[in-house]
Phi, psi and omega in degrees: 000129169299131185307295222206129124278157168232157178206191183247127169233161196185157170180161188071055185272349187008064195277132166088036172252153176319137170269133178286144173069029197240025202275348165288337198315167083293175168083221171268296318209319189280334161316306161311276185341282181308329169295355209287340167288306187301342174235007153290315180289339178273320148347287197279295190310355157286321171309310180294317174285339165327305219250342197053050188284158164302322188181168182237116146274098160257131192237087170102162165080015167324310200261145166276351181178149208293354138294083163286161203242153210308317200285343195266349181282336164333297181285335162305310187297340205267326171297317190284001203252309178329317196294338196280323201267005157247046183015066160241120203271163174219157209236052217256155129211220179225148189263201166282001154283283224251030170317143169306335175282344187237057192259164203250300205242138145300140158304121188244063172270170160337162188290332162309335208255135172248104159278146183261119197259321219260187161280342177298140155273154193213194206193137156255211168215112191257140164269133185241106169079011184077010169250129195291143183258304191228152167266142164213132194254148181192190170209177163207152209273114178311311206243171179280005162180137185272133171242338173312168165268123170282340188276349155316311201259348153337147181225176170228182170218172202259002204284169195254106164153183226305192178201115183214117201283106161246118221227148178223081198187196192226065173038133193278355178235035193271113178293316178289354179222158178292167197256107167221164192029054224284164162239193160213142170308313179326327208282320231244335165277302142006308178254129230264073179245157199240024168183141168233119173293107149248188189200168198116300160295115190271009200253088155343126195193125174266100183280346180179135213288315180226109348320185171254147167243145206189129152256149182270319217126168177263194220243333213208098163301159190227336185218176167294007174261312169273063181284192196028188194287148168228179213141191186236159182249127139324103185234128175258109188255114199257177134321305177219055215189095187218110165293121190220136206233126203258135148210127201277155169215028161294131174271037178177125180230140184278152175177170200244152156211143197253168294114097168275111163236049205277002185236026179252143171253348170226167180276348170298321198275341169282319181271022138300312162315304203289278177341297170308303176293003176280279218320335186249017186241009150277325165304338187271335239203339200035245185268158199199150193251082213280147133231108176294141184248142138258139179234150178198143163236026147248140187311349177310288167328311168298353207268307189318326178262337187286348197252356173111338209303335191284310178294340178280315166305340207247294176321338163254341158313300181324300175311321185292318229256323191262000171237001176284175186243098001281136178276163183234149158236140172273084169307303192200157187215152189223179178227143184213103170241186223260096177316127194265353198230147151270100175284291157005329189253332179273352166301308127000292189298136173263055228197151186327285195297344160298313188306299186325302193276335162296315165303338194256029201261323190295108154311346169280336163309318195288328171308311166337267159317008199220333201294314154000299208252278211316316197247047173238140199319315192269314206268027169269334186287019168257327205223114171290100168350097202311116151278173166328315189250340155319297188295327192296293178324314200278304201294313195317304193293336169271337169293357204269308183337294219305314182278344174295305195305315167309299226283325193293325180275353182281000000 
């Protein structure tokens, strides 16, 4: 057996897909945005001739969707072609976006690109110098979704050199994603494999050390759900060894920042605060998509939001910030000061406002009142399922109105 390989493992690239809830961006600034899968990829092919690897696994997910469109297929080839003219081979398939039964273009790629076409799992053999090196086993999905276990059906052949899985699916008990082609690591220990790639989960992650079983992650975050950084793992595979090096290629990264301004006394001296930390996590961060917490444990602040002045700063943040190189967007921003009222204690009370906040406490009301926009056909493919903390958030903030507003006029 050959000592060492190296390869690119990467999967979820959903290239020419939307960013969510961003649909006001205009300008250069939505030009980045829509570019920004493409030069996450162009990125990791740099990453790859950078590094010389033996070949790149990508496993699912190319595509946001299985009609794709002619420029995002354009651009994969043209990348795969880069990869060719450094003999660097690929290993792909296709997931539950970009199943094979709903494709728009035959595929025509380079000599280099291995597709895995069937739900069968099959295995190539990649070679170095005509010496076989790796088994690397994979499928890829015919339809928009697998419910079987897939990792069942993997194998090994006896031959002496490396053995490597790839699957594009999830843990049978994983809550936060739809659950396809699920597996349990038991299923996934059972075959002597010395790396297992996977893809489907857009969240990083090493499910196990040894072997490694590794989600990469997607290439590109898209929504505020998909913070930090993102990119692929490098991997160098010994024999009795296996290194593995995370690299982000995203240009544009979603993420939070909390703002303590508990020592401004005014709003100039707040929005001066606020203005230095974008400045300073765009030198760090380049372009980038906030959702800001402001913190205080002075009452000021509420007065500050309730009174409009906090939506008016984020509106000249916007005006500075959003056609610059690197640009900030303020997706959403929230405020958490020092409570002047014990809601707790006013909850208590057998009074108007005692009444208010208990009622307004029921999560099921919020549902209610939500249900409308949620279950109507066109406008659910807009509006995101509420979590457990979404609703926490919505209620905080409105008992925090409702009693600024009571209070003010008592």
């Amino acid at each position: 057996m050959q000592k060492r390989i190296s390869f690119i493992h990467c999967a979820d690239l959903h290239l020419d897909s939307p960013f969510d809830g961003l649909s006001h961006v205009q300008g250069s600034t939505f030009t980045k945005m829509k570019d920004s899968t493409f030069h996450a990829l162009e990125r990791l092919v740099d990453l790859a001739i950078e590094k010389q690897v033996d070949f790149v696994l990508m496993v699912g997910d190319l595509f946001d969707g299985a009609k794709q469109s002619l420029r995002a297929q354009l651009k994969l080839k043209q990348s795969f072609q880069r990869l060719q003219s450094q003999n660097i081979d690929v290993y792909m398939s296709f997931g539950n976006h970009d199943y094979t039964s709903g494709r728009t273009f035959s595929f025509h790629y380079p000599s280099n690109v291995h597709l895995f076409e069937s739900e069968k799992v099959t295995h190539f053999t990649h070679e170095r110098d005509g010496i076989p090196l790796a088994n690397i086993y994979g499928f890829s999905y015919e339809n928009r979704a697998i419910f079987q276990n897939k990792a069942n059906e993997f194998y090994t052949t006896d031959e002496n050199r490396f053995h490597i899985g790839m699957l594009h699916g999830s843990i049978s008990t994983n809550t936060e994603h739809d659950v396809y082609a699920p597996f349990q690591l038991g299923d996934l220990n059972r075959i002597p494999m010395d790396y297992w790639a996977l893809g489907h989960i857009h969240k990083r992650e090493i499910l196990k050390e040894n072997p490694p079983i590794v989600y990469p992650g997607n290439l590109q975050g898209r929504s505020k759900k998909e913070q930090g950084e993102k990119g692929c793992y490098y991997v160098e595979l010994a024999q009795n060894d296996c290194k593995l090096t995370f690299c982000p290629l995203q240009t544009i990264q979603f993420d939070n920042v909390t703002i303590d301004i508990s020592t401004c006394s005014d709003v100039q001296q707040l929005t001066h605060k606020v203005e230095r930390h974008i400045d300073d996590i765009r030198a760090q961060f380049g372009s980038i998509i906030l959702n800001v917490e402001l913190r205080s444990n002075n009452e000021k602040l509420d007065d500050w939001y309730h009174n409009g002045y906090i939506n008016e700063i984020f509106d000249l943040i916007h005006e500075s910030y959003e056609e610059a190189d690197p640009f900030v967007i303020i997706q959403d921003y929230s405020v958490h000061s020092v409570d002047i009222w014990d809601k707790n204690e006013l909850k208590k009370g057998q009074h108007f406002v005692g009444e208010l906040l208990r009622l307004s406490e029921d999560y099921k009301k919020l549902e209610h009142y939500l249900e409308p926009i949620l279950s109507h056909r066109e406008a659910r493919k807009y509006v995101d399922r509420l979590t457990d903390k979404d609703k926490e958030e919505i209620i905080e903030q409105a008992q925090s109105l409702l009693l600024h507003s009571l209070m003010e006029e008592e």
